[in-house]
C-alpha positions in Angstrom: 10.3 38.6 34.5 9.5 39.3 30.7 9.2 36.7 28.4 10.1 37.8 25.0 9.7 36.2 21.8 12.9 36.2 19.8 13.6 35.1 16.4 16.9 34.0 15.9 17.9 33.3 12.5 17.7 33.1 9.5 21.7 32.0 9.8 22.5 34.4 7.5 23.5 33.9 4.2 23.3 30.0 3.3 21.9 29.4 6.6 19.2 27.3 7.8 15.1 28.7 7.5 14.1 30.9 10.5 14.0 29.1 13.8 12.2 30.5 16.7 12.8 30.1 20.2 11.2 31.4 23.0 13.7 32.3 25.8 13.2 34.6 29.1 15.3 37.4 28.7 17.5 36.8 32.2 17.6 32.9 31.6 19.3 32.1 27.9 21.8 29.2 26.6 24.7 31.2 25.9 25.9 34.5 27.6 28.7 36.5 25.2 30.9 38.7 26.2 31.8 40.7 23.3 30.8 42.2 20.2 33.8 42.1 18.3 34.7 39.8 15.5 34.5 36.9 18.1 31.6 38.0 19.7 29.1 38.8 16.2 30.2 35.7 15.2 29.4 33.6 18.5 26.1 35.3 18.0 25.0 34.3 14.7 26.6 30.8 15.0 24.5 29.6 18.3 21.4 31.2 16.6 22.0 28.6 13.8 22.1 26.1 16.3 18.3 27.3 17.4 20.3 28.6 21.1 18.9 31.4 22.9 21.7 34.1 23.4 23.1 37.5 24.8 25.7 39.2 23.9 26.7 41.7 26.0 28.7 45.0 25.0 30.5 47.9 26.5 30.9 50.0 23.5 27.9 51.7 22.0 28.5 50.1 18.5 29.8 46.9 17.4 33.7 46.4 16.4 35.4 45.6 19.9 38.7 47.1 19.3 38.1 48.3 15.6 35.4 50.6 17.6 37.5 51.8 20.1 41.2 52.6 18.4 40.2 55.3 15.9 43.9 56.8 16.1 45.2 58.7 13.1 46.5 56.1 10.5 45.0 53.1 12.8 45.4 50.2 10.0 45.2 46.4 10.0 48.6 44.4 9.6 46.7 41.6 7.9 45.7 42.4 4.6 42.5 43.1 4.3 41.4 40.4 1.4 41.8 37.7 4.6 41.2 39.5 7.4 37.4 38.9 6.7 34.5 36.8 8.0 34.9 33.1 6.0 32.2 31.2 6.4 30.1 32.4 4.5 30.7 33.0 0.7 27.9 35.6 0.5 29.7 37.7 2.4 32.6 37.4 0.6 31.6 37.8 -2.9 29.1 41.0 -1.6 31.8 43.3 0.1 34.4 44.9 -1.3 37.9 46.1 0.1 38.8 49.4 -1.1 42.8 49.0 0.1 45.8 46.0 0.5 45.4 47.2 4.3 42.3 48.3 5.4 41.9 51.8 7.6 40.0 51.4 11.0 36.9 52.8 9.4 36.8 50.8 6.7 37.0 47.7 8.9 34.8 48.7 11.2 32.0 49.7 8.7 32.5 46.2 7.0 31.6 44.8 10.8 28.8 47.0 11.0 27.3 45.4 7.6 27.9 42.3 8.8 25.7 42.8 12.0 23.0 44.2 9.8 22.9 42.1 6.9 22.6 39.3 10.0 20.1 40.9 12.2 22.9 40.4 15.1 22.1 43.8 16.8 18.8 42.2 18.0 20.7 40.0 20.2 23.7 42.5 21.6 22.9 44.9 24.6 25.2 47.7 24.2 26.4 50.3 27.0 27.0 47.4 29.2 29.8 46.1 30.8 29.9 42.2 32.6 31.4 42.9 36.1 30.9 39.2 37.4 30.6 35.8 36.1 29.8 33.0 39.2 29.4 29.7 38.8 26.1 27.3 40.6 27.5 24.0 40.9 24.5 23.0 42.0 22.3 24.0 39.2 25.5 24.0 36.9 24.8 27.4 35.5 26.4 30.7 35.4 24.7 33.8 36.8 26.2 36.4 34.9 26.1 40.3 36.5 26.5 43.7 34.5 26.9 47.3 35.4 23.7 48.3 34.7 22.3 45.9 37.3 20.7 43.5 35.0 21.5 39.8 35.9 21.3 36.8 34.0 21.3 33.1 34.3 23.4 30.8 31.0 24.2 27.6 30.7 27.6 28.5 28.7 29.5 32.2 28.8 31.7 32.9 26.1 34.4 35.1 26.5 35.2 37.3 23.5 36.7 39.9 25.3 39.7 40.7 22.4 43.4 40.5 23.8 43.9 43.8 23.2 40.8 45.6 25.2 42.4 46.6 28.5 44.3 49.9 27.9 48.0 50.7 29.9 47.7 54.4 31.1 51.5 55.3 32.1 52.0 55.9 35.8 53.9 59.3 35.4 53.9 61.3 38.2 51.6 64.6 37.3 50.1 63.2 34.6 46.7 64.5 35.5 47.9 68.1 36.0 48.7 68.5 32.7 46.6 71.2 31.4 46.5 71.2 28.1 44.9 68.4 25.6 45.9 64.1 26.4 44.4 61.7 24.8 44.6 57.7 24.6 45.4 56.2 21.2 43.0 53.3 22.4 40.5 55.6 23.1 40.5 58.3 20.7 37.5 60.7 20.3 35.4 60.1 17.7 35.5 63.6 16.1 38.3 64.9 14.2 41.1 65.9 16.2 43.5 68.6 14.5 47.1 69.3 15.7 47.7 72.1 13.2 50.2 74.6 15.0 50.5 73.2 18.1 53.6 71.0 20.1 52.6 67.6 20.3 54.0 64.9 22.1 53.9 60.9 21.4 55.1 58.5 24.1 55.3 55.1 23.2 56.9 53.7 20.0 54.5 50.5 19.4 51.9 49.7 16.7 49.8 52.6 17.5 52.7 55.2 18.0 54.5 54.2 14.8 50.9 54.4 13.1 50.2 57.5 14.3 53.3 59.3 14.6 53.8 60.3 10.8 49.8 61.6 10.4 50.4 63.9 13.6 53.9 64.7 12.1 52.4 66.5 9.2 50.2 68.4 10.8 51.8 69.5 14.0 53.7 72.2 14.5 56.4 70.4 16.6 56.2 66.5 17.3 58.1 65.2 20.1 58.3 61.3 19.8 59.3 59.9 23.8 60.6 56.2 23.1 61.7 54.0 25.5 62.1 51.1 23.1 62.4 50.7 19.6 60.1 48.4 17.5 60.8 46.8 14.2 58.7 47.9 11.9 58.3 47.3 8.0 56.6 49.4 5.5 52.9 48.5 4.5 53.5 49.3 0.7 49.5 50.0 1.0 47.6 50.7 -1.9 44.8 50.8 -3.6 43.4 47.6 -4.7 42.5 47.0 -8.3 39.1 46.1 -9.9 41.1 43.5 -11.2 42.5 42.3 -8.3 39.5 42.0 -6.7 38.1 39.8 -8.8 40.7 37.5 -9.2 40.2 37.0 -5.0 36.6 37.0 -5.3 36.9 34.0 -8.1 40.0 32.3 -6.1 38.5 32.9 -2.4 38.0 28.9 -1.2 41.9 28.5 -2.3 42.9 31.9 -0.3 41.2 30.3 2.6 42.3 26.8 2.1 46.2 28.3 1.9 45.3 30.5 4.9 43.5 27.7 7.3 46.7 25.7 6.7 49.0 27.9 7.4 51.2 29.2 10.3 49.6 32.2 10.7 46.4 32.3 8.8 47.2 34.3 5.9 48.0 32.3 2.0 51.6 33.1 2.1 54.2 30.2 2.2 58.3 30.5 3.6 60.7 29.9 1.3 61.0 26.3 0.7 64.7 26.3 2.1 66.3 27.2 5.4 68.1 30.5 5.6 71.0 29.5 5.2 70.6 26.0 2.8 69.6 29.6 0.1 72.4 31.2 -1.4 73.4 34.8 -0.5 71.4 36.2 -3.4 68.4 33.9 -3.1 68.0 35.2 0.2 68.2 39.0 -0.8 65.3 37.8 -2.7 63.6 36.1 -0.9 63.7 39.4 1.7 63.3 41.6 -1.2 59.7 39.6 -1.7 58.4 39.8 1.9 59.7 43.7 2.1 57.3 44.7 -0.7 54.6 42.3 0.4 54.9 44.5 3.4 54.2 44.0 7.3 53.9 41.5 9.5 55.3 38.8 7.4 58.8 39.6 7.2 59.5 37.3 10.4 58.2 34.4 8.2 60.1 34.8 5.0 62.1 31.8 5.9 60.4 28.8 8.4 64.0 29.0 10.6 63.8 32.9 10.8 62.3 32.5 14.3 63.7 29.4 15.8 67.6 29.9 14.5 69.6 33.0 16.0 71.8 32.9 12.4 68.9 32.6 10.3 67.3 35.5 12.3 70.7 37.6 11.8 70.5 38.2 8.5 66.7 39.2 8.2 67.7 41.5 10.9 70.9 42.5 8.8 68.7 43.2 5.7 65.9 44.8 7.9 69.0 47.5 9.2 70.0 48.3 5.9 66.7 48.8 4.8 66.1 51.5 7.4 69.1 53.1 7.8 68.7 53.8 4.1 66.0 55.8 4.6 67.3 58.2 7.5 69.3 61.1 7.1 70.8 60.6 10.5 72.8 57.8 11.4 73.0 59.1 15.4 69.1 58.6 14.7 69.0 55.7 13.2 71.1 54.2 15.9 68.1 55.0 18.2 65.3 53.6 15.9 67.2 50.1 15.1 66.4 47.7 18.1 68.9 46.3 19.1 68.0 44.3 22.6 66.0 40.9 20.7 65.9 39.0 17.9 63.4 40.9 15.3 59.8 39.3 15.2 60.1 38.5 19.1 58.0 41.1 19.5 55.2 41.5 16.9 56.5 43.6 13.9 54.6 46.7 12.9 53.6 48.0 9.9 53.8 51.5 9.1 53.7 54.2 6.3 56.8 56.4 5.9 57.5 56.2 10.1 61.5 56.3 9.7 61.0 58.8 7.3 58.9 61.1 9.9 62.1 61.6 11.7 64.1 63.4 8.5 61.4 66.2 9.2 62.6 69.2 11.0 59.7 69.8 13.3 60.6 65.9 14.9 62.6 65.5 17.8 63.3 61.8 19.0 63.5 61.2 22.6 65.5 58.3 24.0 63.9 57.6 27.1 66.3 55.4 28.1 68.8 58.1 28.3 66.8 60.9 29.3 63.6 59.3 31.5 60.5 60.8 31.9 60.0 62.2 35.4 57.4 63.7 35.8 54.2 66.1 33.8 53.0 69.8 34.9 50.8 71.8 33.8 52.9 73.1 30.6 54.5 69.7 29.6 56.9 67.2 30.0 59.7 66.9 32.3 63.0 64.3 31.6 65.9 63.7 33.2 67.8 66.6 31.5 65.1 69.4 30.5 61.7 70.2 30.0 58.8 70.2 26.9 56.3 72.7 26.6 53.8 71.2 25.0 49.8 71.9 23.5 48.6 68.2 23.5 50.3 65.0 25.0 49.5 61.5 22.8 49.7 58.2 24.9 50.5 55.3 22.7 51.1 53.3 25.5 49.7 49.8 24.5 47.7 47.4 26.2 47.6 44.9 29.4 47.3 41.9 27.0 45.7 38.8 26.8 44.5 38.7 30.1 43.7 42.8 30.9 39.9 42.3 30.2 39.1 39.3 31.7 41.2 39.9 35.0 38.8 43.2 35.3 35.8 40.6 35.4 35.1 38.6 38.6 34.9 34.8 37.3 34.2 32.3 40.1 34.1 28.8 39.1 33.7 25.9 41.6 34.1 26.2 45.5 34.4 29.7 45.1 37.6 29.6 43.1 38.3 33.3 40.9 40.1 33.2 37.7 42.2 36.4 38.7 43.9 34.0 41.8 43.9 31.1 39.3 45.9 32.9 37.1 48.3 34.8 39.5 51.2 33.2 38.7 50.1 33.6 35.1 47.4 32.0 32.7 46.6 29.0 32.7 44.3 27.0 29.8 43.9 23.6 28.1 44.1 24.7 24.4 43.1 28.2 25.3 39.2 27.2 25.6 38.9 26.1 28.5 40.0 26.6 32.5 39.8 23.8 34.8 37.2 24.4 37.9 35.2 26.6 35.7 32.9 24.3 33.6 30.7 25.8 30.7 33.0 28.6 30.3 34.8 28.9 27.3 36.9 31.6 25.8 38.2 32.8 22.3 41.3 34.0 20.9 42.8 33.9 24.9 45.5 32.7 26.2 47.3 29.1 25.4 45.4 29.7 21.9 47.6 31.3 18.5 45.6 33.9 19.1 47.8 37.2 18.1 50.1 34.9 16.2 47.0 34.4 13.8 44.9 36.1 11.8 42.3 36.9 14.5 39.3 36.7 12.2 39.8 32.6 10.7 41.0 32.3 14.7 37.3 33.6 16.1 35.7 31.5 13.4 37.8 28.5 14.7 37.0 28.9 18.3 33.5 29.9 17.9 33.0 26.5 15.4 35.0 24.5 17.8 32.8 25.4 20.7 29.3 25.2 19.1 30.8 21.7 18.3 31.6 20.8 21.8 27.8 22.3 22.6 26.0 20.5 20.3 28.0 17.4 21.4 26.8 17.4 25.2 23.5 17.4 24.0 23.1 14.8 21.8 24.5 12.9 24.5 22.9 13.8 27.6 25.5 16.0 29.3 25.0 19.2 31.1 28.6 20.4 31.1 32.7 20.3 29.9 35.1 21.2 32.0 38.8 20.6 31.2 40.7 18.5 33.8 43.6 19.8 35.8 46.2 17.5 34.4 45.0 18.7 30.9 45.6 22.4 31.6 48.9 21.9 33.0 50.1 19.3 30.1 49.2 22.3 27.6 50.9 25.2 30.0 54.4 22.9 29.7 53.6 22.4 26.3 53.1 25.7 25.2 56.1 26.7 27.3 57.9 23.9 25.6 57.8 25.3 22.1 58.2 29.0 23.1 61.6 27.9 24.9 62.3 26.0 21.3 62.1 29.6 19.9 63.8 33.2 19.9 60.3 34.5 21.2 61.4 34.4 24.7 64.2 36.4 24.2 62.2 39.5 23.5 60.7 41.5 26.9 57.1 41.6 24.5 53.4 41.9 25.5 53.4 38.3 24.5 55.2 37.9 28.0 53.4 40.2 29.3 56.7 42.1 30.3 54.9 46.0 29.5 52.5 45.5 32.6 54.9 46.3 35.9 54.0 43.6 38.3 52.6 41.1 35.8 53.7 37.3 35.3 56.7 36.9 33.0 55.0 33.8 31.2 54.9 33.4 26.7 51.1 33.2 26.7 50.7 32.0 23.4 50.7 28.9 21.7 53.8 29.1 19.0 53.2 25.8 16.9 51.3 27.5 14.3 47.8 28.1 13.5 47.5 24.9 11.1 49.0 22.5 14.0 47.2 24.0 16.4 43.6 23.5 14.8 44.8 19.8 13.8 45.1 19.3 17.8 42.0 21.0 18.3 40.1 18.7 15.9 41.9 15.3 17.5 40.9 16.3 20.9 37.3 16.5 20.2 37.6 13.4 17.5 38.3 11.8 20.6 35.5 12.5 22.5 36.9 15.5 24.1 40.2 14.1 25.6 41.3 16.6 28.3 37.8 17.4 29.4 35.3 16.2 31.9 31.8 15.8 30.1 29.5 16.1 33.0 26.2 14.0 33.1 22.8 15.9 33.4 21.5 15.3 37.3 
């Protein structure tokens, strides 16, 4: 066993003075699984807290999924003035956003100046993938196992394994044979790939599809776009951003973040201060008109009804229609891009630049694949149910297993031999999306029964991170080894969550939030829909209270 001597500190900008602490490098406080947002921030946070850590990482690089989905156009849908590390102002006054949405490589080389203005790459082992997770009841530890061999013994494991991590790859009958060039949009090689010339095709219409779609577009010779189901999608209206306007956020950043941390979603934009329909006609047109230029994402929250009233979610989806079809030459087309099977914002809305207009270009054909399915891939191309498409390179924008993808791929056993994956058959199952009855010290972030997507996943890591470095530091001053949320507490917050998403259009919608893309999967609303304000107000009440919902577990 080799003893190293680690310094963890200085707590980065602000932070305390250097702290050492000797750990052993297979026996530490906290295991972290991750080195995403989530996980860099879990890092420097416990390190504060003078806690010997490891982070463990399957990428070669920080990032998590800004590492990994390097697809042409690949942007944020949160602007990029908030979706940024808080706590510390350093950090905020030092780095500077070039766009309104930030590119994948600009977010990703603001995560990599994170982790080295922070010293965090000392404590992440890269190339390395956790395969197991099992708890000792006895000792009240968890031996964590990776696919390098390496084995480790922490008190706490934090999960910060991203919801979107686990990529879908289509069961299509022949997809291997194809001969020519496939590639994954969540995986996408990290030199430049050129489609000049050559017959592409795109299946899948999501985030990544209608990201990509307009950059391949322009470049290929023929673009075939296979959709099975239409998204909503509104346009970015990306742009540079000003000197100016970066200084006015640099000199206003604590009310940004005040108006963000108490907000529904975590960015510092407020609804309209009346219901959709207590606003006249015009003052909604407005209102609309405001939330179409702010661009993206937000257009579901331009009025606090839009998403719980079916008439009040109507007419955004009446304005959103005439929006689109206004740009579309034809209307047979547009008929295919308009969804029409849930109530817009059910499913996450894109953000996009120019998508409808991709499909006024001559060399793009839309296919319904509804009406025409796929069948089957050769060697040459793809095959529907009426004729076949020679094509040079096939795209698969085929989204992720959500939520739940990563950690189901890890074998967590908690007491008595019990395995998350079995726990969670019937679908996921949390008390405020930290923590899992019968698996004590092990907490996750940005999961399940938490906002999570719904939220600006940056404040949201913060949040979680803060909260459970909180929870830590309280079992020790104390005299408690463990926490372990109870069983009644898990199941009150699965009814309760299910309880506000049934209060809401959201289950209408056959979304990833249901988990309805993954053929065999639970059909469960995995999120918690009360809003990312409410939801850290009960977060603060349970531990205010000693940590109501949890067992604290005395040291033996």
């Amino acid at each position: 066993m080799t003893i190293d001597r680690e310094t963890f500190g200085p707590g980065g900008p602000g932070g305390p003075s250097v702290r050492e602490v000797t750990a052993t490098q297979d026996h530490v406080d906290v295991v972290v699984v991750g080195a995403g947002f989530g996980g860099l921030y879990a890092l420097h946070k416990f390190r504060e807290q003078g806690r010997s850590v490891r982070v463990f990482e399957a990428a070669p690089e920080v990032g998590g999924t800004w590492y990994f989905n390097r697809y042409p156009g690949a942007r944020c849908d949160v602007e990029s003035l908030d979706y940024s590390y808080s706590f510390s102002d350093e950090l905020q006054q030092e780095w500077t956003w070039t766009e309104k949405y930030a590119t994948q490589g600009e977010i990703l080389a603001y995560i990599k100046w994170v982790a080295d203005k922070l010293d965090l790459r000392s404590g992440i082992t890269f190339n390395t993938r956790v395969i197991s997770a099992v708890f000792d009841e006895d000792a009240l530890r968890w031996t964590v196992t990776t696919d390098t061999g390496e084995v480790v013994s922490a008190r706490f494991v934090v999960m910060a394994t991203g919801p979107l991590s686990s990529p879908l790859k289509p069961d299509i009958a022949g997809l291997d044979s194809f001969v020519g060039e496939t590639y994954h949009t969540a995986h996408w090689p990290h030199e430049d790939v050129d489609f000049t010339g050559k017959r592409v095709a795109v299946i899948g219409t999501g985030s990544s599809g209608i990201q990509s779609i307009p950059i391949i577009a322009a470049q290929a010779a023929q673009l075939y776009v296979f959709q099975r189901t239409p998204n909503y999608s509104v346009p970015a209206g990306n742009r540079p951003l000003s000197a100016e306007e970066v200084e006015q956020a640099k000199a206003t950043y604590a009310d940004r973040r005040h108006k963000s941390w108490r907000s529904g979603g975590g960015s510092p934009h407020v609804a309209h201060p009346q219901l959709t329909m207590e606003a006249s006609a015009q003052e909604r047109r407005e209102a609309f008109e405001r939330r179409w230029d702010l661009g993206g994402v937000l257009f579901s929250k331009t009025f606090s009804d839009q998403m719980i009233d079916a008439e009040a979610n109507e007419e955004a989806r009446k304005f959103y229609e005439e929006k689109v079809r206004a740009v579309i030459d034809d209307p047979a087309v547009a008929d295919l891009l308009i969804p029409t099977d849930h109530p817009i914002g059910t499913k996450r809305i894109c953000t996009d630049t120019n998508y409808f207009q991709t499909f006024n270009r001559a060399n793009v054909q839309l296919v319904s694949v509804r009406k025409t399915p796929i069948e089957s891939i050769d060697a040459t191309g793809i095959n529907t149910s009426e004729q076949h498409f020679d094509v040079d390179a096939i795209v698969l924008a085929t989204g992720f297993d959500a939520m739940t993808g990563t950690l189901a791929k890890i074998d967590i056993v908690g007491r008595g031999g019990q395995r998350l994956v079995d726990d969670w058959a019937g679908g996921p199952r949390t008390y405020l999306g930290l923590g899992v009855d019968g698996f004590p010290n092990l907490f996750l972030v940005s999961g399940p029964g938490a906002p999570a997507v719904l939220a600006n996943m940056v404040l949201h890591a913060e949040a979680h991170v803060n909260w459970i470095a909180d929870a830590i530091d309280h079992l020790d001053e104390h005299g408690l080894a463990a926490i372990e949320a109870t069983a009644d507490a898990v199941d009150d917050w699965v009814t309760e969550c299910n309880k506000r998403a049934e209060a809401t259009l959201f289950p209408k919608a056959n979304s990833w939030y249901m988990g309805a893309n993954v053929p065999g999967k639970p059909r469960v609303f995995m999120l918690f829909i009360g809003g990312f304000a409410t939801y850290l107000d009960i977060c603060a009440e349970v531990a205010g209270a000693g940590y109501k919902g949890f067992s604290l577990i005395k040291r033996r």
